[in-house]
N, C-alpha and C positions, 0 to 999 in steps of 0.2 A: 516563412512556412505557414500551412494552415493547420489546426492543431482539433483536434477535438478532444475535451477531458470528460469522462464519465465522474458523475459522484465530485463536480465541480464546486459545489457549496459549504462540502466538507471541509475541514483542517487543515489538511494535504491539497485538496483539489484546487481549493481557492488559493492558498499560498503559491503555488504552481502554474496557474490560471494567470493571478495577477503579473506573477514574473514574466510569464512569457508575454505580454499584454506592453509592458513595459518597455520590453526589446524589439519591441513592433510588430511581434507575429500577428497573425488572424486566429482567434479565438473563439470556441464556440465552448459553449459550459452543459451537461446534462445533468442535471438530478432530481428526484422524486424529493426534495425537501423534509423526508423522514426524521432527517436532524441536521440539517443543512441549513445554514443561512443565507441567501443569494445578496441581503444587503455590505455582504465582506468582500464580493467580485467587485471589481474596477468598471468605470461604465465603457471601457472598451471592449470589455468581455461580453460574448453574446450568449445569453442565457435563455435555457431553456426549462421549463419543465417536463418534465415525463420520466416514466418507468426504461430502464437499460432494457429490461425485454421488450418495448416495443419495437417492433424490425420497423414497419411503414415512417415512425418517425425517426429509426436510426436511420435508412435509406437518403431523407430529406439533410438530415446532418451532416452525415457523411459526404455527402458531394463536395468535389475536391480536395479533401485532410490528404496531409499527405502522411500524419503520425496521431495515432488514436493512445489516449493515458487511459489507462481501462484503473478509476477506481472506486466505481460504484461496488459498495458491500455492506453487509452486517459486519460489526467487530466487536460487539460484547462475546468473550470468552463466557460468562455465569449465562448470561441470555439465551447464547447457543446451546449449551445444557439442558436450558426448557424449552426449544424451539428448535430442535435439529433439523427438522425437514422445511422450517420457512429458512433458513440459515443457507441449507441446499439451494432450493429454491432461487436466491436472490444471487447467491456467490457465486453457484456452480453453475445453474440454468441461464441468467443472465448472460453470463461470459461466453456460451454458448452460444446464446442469441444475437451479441453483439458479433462474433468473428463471422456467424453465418451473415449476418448484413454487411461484415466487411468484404466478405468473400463475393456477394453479388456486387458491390459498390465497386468494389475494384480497388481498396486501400489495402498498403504494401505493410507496414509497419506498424506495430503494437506494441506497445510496455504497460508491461500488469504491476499492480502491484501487489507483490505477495506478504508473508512475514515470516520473520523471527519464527512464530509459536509453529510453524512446521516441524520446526526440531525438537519439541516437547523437553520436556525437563531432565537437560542431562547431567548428570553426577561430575564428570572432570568439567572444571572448569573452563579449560580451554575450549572454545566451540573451532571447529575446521569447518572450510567449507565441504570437504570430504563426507560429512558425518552425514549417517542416514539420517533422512527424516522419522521422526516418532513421533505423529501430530496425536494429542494428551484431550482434545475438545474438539466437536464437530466444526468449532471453526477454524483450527486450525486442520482437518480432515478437507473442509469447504475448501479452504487456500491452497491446501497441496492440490486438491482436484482441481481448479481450477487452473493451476498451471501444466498439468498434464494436457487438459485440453489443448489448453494454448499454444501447448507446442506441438501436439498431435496435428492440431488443424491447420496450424499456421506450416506444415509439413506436407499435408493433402493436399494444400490449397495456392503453397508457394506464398504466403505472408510471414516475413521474416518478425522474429517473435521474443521479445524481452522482459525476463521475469527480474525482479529485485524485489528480493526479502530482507523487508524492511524492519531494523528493531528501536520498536518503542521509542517512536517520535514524540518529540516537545518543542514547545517555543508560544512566540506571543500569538494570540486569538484560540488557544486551544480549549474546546469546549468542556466544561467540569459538572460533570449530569450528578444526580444528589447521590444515586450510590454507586460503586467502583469506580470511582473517579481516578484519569491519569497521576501516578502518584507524583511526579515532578512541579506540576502546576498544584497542586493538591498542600503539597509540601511548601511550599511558598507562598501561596494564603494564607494556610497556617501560622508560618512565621511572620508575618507582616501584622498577622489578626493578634500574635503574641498566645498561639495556641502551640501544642504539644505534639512535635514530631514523634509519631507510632511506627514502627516498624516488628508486623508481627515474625514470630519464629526469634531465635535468640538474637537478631542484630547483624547479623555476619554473612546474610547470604549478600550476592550483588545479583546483578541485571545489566543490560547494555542498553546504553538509550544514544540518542544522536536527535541533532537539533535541525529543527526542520528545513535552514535554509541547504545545510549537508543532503540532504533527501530529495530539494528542488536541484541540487546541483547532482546531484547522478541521475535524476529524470531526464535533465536537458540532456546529457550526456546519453544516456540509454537512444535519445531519439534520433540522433547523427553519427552513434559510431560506426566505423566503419564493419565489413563482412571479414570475420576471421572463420578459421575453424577450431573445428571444437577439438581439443585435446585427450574428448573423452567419444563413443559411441554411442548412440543412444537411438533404443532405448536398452541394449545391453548392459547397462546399468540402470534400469529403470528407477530406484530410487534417486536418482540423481540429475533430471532432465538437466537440460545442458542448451542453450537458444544455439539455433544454427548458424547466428549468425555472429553471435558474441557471450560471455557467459552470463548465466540466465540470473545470476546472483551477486549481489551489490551486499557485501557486510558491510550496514550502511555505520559505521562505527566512527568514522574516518577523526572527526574532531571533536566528539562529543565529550571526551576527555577532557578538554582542554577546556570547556563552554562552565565558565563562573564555577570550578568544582562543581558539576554535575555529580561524580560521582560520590563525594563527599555528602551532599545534599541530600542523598537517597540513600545514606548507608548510614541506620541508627541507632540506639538503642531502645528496646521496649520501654518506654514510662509506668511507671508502677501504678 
C-alpha cells in the first residue's frame, strides 16, 4: 500500500514510518521539522519537507496514497496555554487543509491522531469510552476539533475517517525538551543518572501510558479495518463522534501494563 504520514519526523510519525517501510509499503514522510528529526526515518521512507497547510504540495503527495496518518500537530499542553490560536492554527487549520487536498486528490482513507487529554481530568478513576469529553487546554480543545472536522468532512466528502485517542505514548527515541518533559523517559534518566524520582501532588494519583510499538500497532490496524457500523448515531450524540466506518477511538492502553512495570515506574513519592 502507499501510505502518507503527516508530522513524520516526530516520535509517533517516524516509529510508524519506519514500520511500515519495513513491511514493504510505499512511504512518503511530511513534516515542517519544528521538532522533528528526519535523520530517525529509514532511507526507504520518502521525506519531505513542508508545512500540512500547504495544499499545492499536499496535492503532489498525495498522488496515489491509498491511507493518509494525519499527525502533524503542536502537543505542548503549558505551550498551548500561551499560544492558543498558533495551537488552532496548526491542529485545527491544518487538518482542514489536508482533507480539503484529500478530497480533490481523490484519497479514501484517513487516521488522525487524537488524544487521551480530550477527556480532561476526570475524578472516577475509571475512564469509558462513553465518557464526555471535557478538553481542560486549548490542546486538548485543538484535538477534539480537529476530529470533528474529520469526521464531518470525511462525511460531505465520502472519505472514510479514523480517529484514535491516543494516551501518553513512550518508548525508545522519545524526545526529552528541557522543560515538561515526557515523564516515563524523564523517569529513567533520572534513575540511571541516580537522581531523585519526583512525583508532584501526594504520590497517589496515576495516568495511562502505552508503549509506542502498541500505538504503531493500532495505526496499522486503523488503516485496513474493515466498514462496520456505528452502534451509535452521529452526530446525535455529538460529544461522542463515532468513524463511519469503524470506532473512532483506540484506548490505546492495551499492554502498557505489562511494559517493565510502567506503571510502577511512574507512581511515586514526593522526595522531601
Amino acid at each position: 500500500m502507499n501510505f502518507l504520514i503527516t508530522g513524520a519526523a516526530g516520535f509517533l510519525g517516524s516509529s510508524l514510518a519506519n514500520h511500515l517501510a519495513r513491511e514493504g509499503h510505499q512511504v512518503r514522510g511530511l513534516d515542517d521539522l519544528s521538532t522533528g528529526d528526519p535523520k530517525v526515518l529509514a532511507p526507504d521512507v520518502h521525506f519531505t519537507r513542508g508545512d500540512v497547510s500547504d495544499r499545492p504540495k499536499l496535492w503532489t503527495l498525495l498522488q496515489d496514497v491509498d491511507v493518509v496518518y494525519h499527525l502533524a500537530a503542536r502537543v505542548s499542553v503549558p505551550e498551548s496555554i500561551l499560544y492558543p490560536r498558533d495551537y488552532n492554527n496548526v491542529n485545527v487549520g491544518g487538518t482542514v487543509a489536508l482533507m480539503e487536498a484529500m478530497r480533490d486528490v481523490g484519497v479514501k482513507r484517513v487516521v488522525l491522531a487524537s488524544s487521551g487529554a480530550v477527556y480532561g481530568d476526570l475524578r472516577d478513576s475509571t475512564l469509558t469510552e462513553s465518557a464526555t469529553p471535557n478538553p481542560r487546554s486549548p490542546y486538548a480543545v485543538s484535538k477534539l476539533s480537529a476530529e470533528y472536522y474529520v469526521r464531518t468532512i470525511g462525511n460531505l466528502w465520502n472519505i472514510e475517517t479514523v480517529s484514535l485517542r491516543i494516551f501518553n505514548a513512550y518508548g525508545p527515541g522519545q524526545h526529552l525538551p528541557p522543560s515538561h518533559p515526557p515523564v516515563v523517559p524523564h523517569y529513567l534518566r533520572q534513575a540511571l543518572r541516580g537522581g531523585t524520582l519526583v512525583a508532584h501532588g501526594d504520590g497517589n494519583q496515576t495516568r495511562d501510558y502505552i508503549y509506542v510499538d502498541d500505538v504503531v500497532s493500532a495505526m496499522v490496524a486503523a488503516a485496513t479495518a474493515p466498514k462496520c457500523r456505528s452502534r451509535r448515531r452521529w452526530p446525535r450524540r455529538a460529544a461522542q463522534p463515532r468513524s463511519r466506518e469503524c470506532p473512532s477511538r483506540t484506548r490505546s492502553r492495551s499492554r502498557a501494563r505489562r511494559r517493565a512495570g510502567a506503571r510502577r515506574a511512574i507512581r511515586g513519592r514526593a522526595a522531601s
